[in-house]
SEKELO-23298 format. One record per residue (C-alpha): residue number from 1; x, y, z. Coordinates in pm, 1 decimal. Layout:
REM SEKELO-23298
@seq:NUM	px:X	py:Y	pz:Z
...
***
This chain:
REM SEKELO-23298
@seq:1	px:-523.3	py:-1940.7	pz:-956.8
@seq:2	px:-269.8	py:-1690.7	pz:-1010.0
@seq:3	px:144.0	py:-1721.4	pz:-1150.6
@seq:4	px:387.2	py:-1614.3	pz:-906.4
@seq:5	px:687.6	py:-1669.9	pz:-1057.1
@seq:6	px:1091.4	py:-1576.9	pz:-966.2
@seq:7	px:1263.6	py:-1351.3	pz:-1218.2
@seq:8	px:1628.3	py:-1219.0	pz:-1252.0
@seq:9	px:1600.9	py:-897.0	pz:-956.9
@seq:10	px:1774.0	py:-608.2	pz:-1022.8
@seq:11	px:1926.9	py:-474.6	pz:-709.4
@seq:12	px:2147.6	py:-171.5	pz:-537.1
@seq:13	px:2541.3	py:-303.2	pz:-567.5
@seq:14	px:2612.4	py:-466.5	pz:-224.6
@seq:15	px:2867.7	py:-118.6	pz:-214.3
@seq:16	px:2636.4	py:78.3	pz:-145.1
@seq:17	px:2380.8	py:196.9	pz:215.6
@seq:18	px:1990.9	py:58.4	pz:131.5
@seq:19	px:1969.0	py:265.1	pz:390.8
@seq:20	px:2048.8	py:584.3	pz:176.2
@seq:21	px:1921.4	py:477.4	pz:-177.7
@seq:22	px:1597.0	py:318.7	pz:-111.9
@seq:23	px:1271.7	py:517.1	pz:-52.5
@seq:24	px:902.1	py:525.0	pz:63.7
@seq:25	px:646.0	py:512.2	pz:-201.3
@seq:26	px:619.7	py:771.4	pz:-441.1
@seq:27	px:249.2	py:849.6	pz:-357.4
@seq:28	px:379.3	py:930.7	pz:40.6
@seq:29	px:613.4	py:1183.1	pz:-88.0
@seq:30	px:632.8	py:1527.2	pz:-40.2
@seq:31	px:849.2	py:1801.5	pz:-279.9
@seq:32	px:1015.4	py:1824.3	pz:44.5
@seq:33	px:1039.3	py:1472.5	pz:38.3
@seq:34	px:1229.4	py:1458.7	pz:-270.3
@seq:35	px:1454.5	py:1716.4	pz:-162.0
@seq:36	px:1538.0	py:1544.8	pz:135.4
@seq:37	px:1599.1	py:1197.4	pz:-27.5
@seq:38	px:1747.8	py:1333.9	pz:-322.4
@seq:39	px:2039.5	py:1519.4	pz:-123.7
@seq:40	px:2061.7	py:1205.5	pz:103.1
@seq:41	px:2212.2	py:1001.0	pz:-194.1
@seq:42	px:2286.9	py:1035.1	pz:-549.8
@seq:43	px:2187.1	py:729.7	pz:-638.1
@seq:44	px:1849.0	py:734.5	pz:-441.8
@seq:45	px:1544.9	py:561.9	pz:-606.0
@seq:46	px:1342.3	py:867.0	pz:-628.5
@seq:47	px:1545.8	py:1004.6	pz:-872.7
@seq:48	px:1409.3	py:722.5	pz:-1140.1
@seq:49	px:1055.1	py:632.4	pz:-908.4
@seq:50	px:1000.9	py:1018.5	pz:-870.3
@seq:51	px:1146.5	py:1192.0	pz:-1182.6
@seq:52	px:1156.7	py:1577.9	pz:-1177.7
@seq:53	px:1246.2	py:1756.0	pz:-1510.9
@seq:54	px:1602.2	py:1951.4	pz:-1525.5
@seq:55	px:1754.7	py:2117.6	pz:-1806.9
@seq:56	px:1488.4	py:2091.5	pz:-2032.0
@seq:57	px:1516.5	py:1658.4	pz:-2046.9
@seq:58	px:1181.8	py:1520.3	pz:-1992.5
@seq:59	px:1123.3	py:1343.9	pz:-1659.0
@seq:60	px:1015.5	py:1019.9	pz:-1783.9
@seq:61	px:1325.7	py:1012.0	pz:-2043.9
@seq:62	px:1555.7	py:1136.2	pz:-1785.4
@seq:63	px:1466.8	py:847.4	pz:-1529.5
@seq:64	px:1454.6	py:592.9	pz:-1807.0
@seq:65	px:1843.7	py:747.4	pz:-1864.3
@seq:66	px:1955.8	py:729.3	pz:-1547.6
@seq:67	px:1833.2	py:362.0	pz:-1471.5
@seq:68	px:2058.1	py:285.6	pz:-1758.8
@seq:69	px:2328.0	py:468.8	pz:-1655.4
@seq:70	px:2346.0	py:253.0	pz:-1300.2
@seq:71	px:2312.1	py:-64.7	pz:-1479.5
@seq:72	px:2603.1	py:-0.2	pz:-1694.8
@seq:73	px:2833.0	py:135.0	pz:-1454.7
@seq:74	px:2736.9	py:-132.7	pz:-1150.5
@seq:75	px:2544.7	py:93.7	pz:-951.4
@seq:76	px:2250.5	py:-140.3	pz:-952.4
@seq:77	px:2325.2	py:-513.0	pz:-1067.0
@seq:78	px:2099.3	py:-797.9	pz:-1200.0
@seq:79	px:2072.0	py:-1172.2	pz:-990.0
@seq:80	px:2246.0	py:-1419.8	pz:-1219.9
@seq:81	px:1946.5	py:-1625.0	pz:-1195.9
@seq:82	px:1560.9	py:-1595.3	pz:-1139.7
@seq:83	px:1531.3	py:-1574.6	pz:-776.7
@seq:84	px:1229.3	py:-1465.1	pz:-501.9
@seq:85	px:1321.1	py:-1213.8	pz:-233.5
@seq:86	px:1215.2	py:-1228.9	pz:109.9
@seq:87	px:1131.5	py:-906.6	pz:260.3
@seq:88	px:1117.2	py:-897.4	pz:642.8
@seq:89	px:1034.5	py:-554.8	pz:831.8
@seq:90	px:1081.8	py:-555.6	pz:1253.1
@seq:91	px:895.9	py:-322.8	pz:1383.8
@seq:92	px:733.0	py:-221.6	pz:1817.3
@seq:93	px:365.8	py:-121.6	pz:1680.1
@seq:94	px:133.8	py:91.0	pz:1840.3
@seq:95	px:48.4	py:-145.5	pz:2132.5
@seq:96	px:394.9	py:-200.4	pz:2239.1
@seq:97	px:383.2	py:-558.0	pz:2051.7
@seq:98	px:748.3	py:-664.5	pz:1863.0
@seq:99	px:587.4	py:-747.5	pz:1540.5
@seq:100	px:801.2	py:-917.7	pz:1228.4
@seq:101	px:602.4	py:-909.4	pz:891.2
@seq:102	px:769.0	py:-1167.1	pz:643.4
@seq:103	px:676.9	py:-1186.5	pz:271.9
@seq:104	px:807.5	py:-1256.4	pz:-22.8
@seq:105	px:881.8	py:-1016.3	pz:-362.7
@seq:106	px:811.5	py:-1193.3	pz:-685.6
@seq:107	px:629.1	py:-1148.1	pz:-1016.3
@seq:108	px:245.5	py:-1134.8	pz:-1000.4
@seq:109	px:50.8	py:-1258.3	pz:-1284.0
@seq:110	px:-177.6	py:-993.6	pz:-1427.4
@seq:111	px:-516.3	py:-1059.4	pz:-1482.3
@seq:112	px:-810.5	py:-899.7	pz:-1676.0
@seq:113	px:-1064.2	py:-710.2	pz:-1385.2
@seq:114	px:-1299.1	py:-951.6	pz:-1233.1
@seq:115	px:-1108.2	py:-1286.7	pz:-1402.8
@seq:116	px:-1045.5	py:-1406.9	pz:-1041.0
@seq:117	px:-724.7	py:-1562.0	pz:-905.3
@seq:118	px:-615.8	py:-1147.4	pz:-792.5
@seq:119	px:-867.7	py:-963.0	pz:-637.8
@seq:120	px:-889.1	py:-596.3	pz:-523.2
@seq:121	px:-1068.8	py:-550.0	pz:-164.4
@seq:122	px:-1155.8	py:-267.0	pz:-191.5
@seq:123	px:-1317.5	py:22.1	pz:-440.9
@seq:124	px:-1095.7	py:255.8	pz:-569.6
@seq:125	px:-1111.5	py:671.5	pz:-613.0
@seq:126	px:-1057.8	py:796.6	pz:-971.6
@seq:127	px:-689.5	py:862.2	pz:-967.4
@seq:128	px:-468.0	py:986.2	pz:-1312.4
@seq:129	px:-296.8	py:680.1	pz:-1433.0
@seq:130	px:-82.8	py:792.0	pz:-1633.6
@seq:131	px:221.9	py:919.0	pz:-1497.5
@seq:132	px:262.0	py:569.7	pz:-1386.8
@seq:133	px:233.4	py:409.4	pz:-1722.9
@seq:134	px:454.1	py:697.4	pz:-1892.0
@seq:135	px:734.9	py:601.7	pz:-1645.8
@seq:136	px:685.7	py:212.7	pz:-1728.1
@seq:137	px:659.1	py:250.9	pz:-2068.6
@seq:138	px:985.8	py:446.6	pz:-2051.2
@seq:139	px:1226.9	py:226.5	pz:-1832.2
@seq:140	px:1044.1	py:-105.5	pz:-1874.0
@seq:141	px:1091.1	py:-185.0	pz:-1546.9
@seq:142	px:889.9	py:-246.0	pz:-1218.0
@seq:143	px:986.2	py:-11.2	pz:-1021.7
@seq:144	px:759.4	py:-32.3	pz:-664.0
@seq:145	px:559.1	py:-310.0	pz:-591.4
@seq:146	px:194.6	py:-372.9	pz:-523.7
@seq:147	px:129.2	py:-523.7	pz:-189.0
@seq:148	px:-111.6	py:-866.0	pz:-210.0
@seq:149	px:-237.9	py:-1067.6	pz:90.7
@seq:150	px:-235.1	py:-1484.4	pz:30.5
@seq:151	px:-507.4	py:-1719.9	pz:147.2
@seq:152	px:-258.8	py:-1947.9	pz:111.0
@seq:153	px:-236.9	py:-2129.0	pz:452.5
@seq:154	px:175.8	py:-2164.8	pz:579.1
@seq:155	px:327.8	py:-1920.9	pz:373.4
@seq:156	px:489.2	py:-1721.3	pz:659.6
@seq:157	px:607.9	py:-2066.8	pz:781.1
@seq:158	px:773.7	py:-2162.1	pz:467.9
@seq:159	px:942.1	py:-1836.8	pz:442.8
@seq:160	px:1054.2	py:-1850.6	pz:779.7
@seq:161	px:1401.4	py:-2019.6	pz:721.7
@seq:162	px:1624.7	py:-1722.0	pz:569.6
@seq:163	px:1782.9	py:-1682.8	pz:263.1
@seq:164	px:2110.5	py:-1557.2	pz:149.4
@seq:165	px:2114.9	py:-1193.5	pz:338.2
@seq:166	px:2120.7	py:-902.0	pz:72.6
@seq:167	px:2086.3	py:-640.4	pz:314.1
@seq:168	px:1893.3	py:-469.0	pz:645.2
@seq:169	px:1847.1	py:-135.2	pz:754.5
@seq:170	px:1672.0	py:37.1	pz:1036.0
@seq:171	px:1483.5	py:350.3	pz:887.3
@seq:172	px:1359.3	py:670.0	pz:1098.9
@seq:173	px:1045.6	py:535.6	pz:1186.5
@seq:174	px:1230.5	py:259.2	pz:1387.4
@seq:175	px:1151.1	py:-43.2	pz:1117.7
@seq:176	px:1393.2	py:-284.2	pz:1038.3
@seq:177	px:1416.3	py:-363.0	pz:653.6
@seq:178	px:1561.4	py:-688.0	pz:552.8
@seq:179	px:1559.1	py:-867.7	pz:258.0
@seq:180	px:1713.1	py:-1239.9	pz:131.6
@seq:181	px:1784.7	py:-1387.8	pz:-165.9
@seq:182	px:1583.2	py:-1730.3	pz:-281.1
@seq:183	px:1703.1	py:-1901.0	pz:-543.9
@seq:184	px:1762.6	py:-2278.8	pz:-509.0
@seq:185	px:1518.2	py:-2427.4	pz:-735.5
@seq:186	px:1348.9	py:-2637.2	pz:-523.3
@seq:187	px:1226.3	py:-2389.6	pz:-246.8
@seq:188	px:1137.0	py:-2165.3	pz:-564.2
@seq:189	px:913.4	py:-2401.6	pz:-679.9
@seq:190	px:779.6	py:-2427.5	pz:-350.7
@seq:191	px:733.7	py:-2106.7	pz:-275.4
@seq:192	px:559.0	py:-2027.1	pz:-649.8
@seq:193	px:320.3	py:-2400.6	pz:-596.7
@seq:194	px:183.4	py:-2226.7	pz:-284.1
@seq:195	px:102.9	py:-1841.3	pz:-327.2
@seq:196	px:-4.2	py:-1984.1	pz:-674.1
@seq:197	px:-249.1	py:-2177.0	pz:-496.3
@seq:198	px:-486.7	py:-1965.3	pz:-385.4
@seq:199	px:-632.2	py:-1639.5	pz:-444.3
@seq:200	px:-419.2	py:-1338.3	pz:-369.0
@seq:201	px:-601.9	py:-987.5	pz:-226.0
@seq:202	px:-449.0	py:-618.7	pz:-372.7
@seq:203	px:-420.3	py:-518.8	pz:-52.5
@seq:204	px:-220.8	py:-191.2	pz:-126.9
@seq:205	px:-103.9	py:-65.9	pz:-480.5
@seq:206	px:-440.6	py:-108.7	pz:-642.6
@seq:207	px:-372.0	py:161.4	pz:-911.1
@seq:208	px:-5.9	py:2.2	pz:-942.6
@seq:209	px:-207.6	py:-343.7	pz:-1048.3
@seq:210	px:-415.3	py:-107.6	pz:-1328.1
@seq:211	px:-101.1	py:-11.0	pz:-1453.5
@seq:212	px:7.0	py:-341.1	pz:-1501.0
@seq:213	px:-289.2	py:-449.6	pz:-1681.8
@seq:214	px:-283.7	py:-119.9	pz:-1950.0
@seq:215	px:138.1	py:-175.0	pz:-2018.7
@seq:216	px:61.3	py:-564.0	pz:-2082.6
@seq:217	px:-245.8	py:-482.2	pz:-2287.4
@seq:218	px:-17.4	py:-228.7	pz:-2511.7
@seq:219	px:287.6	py:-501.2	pz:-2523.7
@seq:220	px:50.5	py:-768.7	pz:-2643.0
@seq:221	px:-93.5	py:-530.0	pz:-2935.7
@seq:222	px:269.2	py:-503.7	pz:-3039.2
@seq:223	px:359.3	py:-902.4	pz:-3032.0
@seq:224	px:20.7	py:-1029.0	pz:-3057.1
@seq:225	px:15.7	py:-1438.3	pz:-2900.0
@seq:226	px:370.4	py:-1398.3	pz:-2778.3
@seq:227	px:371.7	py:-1388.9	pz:-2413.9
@seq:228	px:617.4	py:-1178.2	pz:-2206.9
@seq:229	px:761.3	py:-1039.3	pz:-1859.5
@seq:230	px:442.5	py:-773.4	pz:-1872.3
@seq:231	px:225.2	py:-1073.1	pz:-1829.5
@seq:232	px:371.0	py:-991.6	pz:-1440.5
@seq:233	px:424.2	py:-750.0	pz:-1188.6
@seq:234	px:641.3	py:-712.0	pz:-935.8
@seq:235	px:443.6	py:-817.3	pz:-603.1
@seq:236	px:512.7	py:-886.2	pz:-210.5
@seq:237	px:298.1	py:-1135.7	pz:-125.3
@seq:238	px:277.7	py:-1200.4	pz:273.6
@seq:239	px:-9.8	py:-1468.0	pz:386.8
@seq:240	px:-370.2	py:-1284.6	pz:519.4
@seq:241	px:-304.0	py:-1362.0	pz:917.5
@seq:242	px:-369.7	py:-1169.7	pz:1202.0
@seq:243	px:24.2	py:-1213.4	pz:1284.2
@seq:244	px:118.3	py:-1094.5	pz:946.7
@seq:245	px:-87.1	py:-755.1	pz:954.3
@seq:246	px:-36.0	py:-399.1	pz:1080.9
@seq:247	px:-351.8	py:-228.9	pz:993.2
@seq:248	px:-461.7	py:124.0	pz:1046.2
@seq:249	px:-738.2	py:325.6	pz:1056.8
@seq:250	px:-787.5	py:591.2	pz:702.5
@seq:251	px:-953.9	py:871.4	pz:880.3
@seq:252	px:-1251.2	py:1107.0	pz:682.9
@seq:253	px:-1192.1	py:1513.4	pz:621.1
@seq:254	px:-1519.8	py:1665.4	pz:537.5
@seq:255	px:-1596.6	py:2002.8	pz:348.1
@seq:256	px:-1848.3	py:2132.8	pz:96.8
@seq:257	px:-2073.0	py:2104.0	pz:416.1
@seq:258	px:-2040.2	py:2322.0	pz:744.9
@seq:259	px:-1962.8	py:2122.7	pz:1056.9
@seq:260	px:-2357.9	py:2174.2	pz:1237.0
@seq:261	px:-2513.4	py:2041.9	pz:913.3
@seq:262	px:-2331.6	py:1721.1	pz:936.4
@seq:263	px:-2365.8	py:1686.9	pz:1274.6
@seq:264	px:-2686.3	py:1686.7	pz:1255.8
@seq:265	px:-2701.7	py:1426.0	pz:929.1
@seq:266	px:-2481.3	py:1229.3	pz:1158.3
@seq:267	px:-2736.8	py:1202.6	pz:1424.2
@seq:268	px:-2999.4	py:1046.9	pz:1290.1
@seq:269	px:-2791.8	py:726.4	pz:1294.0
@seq:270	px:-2542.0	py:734.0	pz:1562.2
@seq:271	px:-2591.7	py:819.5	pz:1938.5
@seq:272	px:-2367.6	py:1125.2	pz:2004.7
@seq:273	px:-2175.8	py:1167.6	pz:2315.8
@seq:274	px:-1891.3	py:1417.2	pz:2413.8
@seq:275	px:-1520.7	py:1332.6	pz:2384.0
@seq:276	px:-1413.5	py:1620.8	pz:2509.5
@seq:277	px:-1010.3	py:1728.6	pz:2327.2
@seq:278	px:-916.5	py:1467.0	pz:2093.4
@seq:279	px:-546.8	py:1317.0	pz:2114.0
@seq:280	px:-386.1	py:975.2	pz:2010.5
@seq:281	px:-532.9	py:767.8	pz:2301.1
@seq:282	px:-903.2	py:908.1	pz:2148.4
@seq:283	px:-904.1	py:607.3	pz:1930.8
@seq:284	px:-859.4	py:366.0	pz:2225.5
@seq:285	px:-1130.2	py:492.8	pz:2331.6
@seq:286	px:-1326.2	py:436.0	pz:2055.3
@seq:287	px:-1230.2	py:48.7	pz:2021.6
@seq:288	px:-1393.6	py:50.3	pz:2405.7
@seq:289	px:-1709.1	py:223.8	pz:2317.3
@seq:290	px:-1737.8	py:112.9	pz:1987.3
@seq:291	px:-1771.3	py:422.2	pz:1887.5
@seq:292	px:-1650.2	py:628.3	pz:1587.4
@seq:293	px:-1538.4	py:1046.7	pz:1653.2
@seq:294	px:-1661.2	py:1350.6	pz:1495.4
@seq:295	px:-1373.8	py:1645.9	pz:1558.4
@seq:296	px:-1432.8	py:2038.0	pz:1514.7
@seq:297	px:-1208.9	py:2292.9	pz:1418.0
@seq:298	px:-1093.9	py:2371.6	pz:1771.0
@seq:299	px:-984.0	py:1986.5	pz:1814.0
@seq:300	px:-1270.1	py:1927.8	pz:1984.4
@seq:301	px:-1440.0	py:1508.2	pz:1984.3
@seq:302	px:-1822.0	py:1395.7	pz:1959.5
@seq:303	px:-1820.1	py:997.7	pz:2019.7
@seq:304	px:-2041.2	py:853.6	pz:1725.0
@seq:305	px:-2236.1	py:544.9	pz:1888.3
@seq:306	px:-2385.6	py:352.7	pz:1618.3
@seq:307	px:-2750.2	py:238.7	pz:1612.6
@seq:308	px:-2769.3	py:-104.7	pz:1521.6
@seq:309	px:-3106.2	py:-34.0	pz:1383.3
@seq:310	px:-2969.8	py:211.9	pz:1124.6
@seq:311	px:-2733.6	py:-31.8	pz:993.1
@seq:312	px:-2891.9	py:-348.6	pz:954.2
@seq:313	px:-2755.0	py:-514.6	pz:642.3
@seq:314	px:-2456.6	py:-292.3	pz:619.6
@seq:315	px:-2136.6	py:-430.6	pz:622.6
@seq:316	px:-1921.4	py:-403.6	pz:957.4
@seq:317	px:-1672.2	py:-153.2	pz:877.5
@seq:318	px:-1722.7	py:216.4	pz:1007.1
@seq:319	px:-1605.7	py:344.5	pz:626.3
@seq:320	px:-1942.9	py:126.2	pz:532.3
@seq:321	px:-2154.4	py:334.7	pz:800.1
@seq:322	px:-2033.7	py:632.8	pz:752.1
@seq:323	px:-2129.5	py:581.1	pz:352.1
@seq:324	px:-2481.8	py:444.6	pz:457.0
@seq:325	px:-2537.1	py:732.9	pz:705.6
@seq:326	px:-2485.3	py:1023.2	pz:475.2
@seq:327	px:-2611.9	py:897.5	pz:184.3
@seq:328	px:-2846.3	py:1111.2	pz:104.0
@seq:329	px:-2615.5	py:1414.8	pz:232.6
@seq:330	px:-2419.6	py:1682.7	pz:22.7
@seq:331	px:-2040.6	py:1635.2	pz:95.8
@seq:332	px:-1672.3	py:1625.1	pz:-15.8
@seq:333	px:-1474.2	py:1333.4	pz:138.4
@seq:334	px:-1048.0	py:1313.3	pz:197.6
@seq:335	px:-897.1	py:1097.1	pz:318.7
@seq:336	px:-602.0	py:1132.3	pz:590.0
@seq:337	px:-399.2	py:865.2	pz:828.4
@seq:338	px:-262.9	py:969.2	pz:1219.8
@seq:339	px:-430.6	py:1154.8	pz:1455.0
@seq:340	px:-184.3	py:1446.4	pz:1460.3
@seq:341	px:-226.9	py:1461.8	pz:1071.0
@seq:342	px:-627.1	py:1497.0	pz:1069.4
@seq:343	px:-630.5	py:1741.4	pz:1362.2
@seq:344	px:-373.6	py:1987.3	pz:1176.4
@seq:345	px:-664.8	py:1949.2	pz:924.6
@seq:346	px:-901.7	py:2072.2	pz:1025.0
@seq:347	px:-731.4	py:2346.7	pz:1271.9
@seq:348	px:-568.8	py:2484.5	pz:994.2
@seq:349	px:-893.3	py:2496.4	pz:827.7
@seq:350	px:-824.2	py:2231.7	pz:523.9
@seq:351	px:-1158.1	py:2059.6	pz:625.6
@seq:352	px:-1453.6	py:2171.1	pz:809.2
@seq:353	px:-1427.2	py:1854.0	pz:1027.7
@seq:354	px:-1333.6	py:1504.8	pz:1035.2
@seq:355	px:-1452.8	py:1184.2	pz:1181.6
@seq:356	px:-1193.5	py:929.5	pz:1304.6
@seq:357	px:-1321.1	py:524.4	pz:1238.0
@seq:358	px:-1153.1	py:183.1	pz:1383.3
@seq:359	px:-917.4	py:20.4	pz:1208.7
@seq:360	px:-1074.7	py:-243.7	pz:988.3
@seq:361	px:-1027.9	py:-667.1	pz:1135.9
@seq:362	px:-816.7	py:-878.7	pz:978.0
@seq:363	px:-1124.4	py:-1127.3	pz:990.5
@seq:364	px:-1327.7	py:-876.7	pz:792.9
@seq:365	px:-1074.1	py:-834.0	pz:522.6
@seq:366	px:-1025.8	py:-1168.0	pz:519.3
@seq:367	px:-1439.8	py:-1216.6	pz:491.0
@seq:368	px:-1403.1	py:-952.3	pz:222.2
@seq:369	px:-1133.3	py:-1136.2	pz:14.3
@seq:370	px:-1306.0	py:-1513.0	pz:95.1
@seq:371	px:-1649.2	py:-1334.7	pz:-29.8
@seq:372	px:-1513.4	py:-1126.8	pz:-326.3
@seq:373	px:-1649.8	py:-839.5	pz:-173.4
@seq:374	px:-1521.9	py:-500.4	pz:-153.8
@seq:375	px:-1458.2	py:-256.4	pz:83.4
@seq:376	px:-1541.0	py:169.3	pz:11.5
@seq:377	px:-1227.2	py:325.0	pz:-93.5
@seq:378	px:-933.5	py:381.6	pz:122.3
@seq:379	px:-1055.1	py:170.3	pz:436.8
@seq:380	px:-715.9	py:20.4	pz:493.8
@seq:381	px:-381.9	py:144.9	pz:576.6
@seq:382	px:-142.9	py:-130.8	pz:576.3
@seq:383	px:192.6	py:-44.8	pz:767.1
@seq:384	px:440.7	py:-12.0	pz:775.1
@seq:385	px:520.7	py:97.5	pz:442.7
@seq:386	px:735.9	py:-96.5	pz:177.8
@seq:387	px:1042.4	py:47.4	pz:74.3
@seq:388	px:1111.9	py:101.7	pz:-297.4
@seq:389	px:1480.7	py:47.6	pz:-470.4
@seq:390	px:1541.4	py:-329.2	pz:-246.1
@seq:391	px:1434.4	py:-479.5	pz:-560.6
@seq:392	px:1338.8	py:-386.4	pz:-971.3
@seq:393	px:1179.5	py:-603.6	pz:-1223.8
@seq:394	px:1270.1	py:-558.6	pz:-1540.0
@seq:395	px:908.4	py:-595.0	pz:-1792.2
@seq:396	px:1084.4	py:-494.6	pz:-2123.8
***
């Protein structure tokens, strides 16, 4: 079973807005993005999570520069003591539901691939690595953390009494972000003795995890038998319950194939029916049919039915069908989240079509984690998002 241990957080100075200096993932952000966060605050994240070069001083240097530079002069100040952090976000979702998701941020053991204890759930696309690892290996710090799912039964119970309020912001999606300090040694304990009791899924931040695994490989070449912070990772861990999941659907963009072509590929598995103009409340009617959607270039919806016959042994996910189905098809897959997002895509002409699939059961990812199975790439889209900057691990 895996570590999860406290560690000394570095953290914003309780001076200054989380609202203004903390940010969405890296791999979320836009140039325009950066702008926007980067004029928001001088002291936003981004600027060491999402280096850009100036004046000639090399990103990874620069960021590695600047994180020093807010340590020493209090911008950003480190817990006197190894602590967890709670990390709450309040959110209406897409039902209407008031949802809160409560985990806890702490430091992951890393394990070798397939070793057991942390488990990915699903495969991964090839993805450079190393821009990641250059910006570890520079600041020797954690700077975003991986998101894992606990089969660790009462975790969101135990977490449920709060601890000593650091901070809580309402962003522009309309999610609250709040996050307490844990560090009176017997909850830690407690709180480490259970998530380190069971198995612990990658649920987002899969490439993050890889990461993890090359900088401790390099640290232990250079103090062989001496163990270390980069045996760790920084990690929110929230427990695998239908309560404690917001899951979304990763919709397909197709080219390399013109739309009749896979139409056609597509019906020799799926009963086709029309949809008429796609829009937002398309996907309700999908979980009603059961049905997946093709879409056109002019926005227009084919219902994809499936044949049971077709996929008899193949796993109950629609990204699992859709693999199955075309096969034996020549194709380029993307992959794209919202509605709105995957219809600009393919009116703009980015992709020749797209399909839209159901968002995958928390029993099947649970099956998936319980079964060390794992699901085709990019199947999942946990929400909301975490924020990066409410807490920094330092792996030097």
């Amino acid at each position: 079973m895996p570590r999860f241990e406290p560690f000394p957080a570095i953290r914003y100075s309780p001076s200054l807005s989380l609202a203004e200096v903390t940010a969405p993932p890296y791999d979320v952000l836009s140039e325009a993005d950066l702008d926007a966060l980067e004029a928001q605050h001088a002291r936003n994240i981004v600027y060491v999570d999402v280096p850009r070069e100036r004046d000639g001083v090399g990103r990874y240097e620069a960021a590695a520069e600047r994180l020093h530079t807010w340590i020493a002069e209090g911008t950003m100040v480190t817990d006197p003591r190894p602590s967890y952090t709670i990390y709450r976000m309040e959110f209406t979702d897409e039902a209407g539901r008031h949802r809160v998701i409560s985990g806890v941020l702490g430091g992951l053991e890393v394990v070798n691939e397939g070793a057991g204890g942390v488990l990915p759930h699903e495969r991964t696309t090839p993805k450079a690595k190393t821009d990641r690892l250059d910006l570890t290996r520079a600041t020797g710090t954690n700077l975003s953390p991986v998101w894992g799912l606990s089969l660790a039964i009462g975790l969101t119970e135990l977490l449920a009494d709060p601890g000593e309020r650091m901070g809580s912001f309402t962003d522009t999606d309309g999610v609250t972000h709040s996050v307490e300090r844990v560090d009176e040694p017997s909850r830690v304990a407690t709180i480490g003795a259970l998530v380190g009791s069971k198995d612990v899924v990658i649920a987002d931040g899969h490439h993050r995890y890889a990461i993890s695994r090359s900088y401790r490989d390099e640290r232990r070449l250079q103090a062989p038998g001496i163990g270390g912070p980069w045996d760790l990772t920084l990690t929110y861990v929230n427990e695998l319950v239908a309560e404690q999941l917001s899951v979304s659907a990763i919709h397909r963009l197709y080219t390399g194939i013109p739309y009749g072509n896979l139409r056609d590929a597509l019906g020799h598995s799926f009963d086709l029916a029309s949809a008429g103009k796609v829009t937002a409340t398309t996907t309700l009617q999908m979980l009603e049919r059961g049905a997946l959607c093709l879409v056109d270039r002019t926005g227009d919806g084919t219902f994809l039915i499936p044949r049971p016959e077709v996929f008899i042994g193949v796993r109950d996910l629609d990204s699992a069908r859709l693999e199955h189905a075309l096969a034996s098809t020549d194709h380029q897959v993307n992959y794209q989240h919202g509605v709105e997002h995957v219809l600009d895509s393919v009116r703009t002409g980015a992709a020749e079509a797209a399909i839209l699939i159901r968002p995958v059961s928390v029993d099947e990812i649970r099956r998936t984690a319980t079964e060390h199975l794992l699901m085709p790439p990019k199947s999942t889209f946990f929400t909301p998002k975490l924020k990066t900057g409410l807490v920094l691990r330092s792996v030097a």
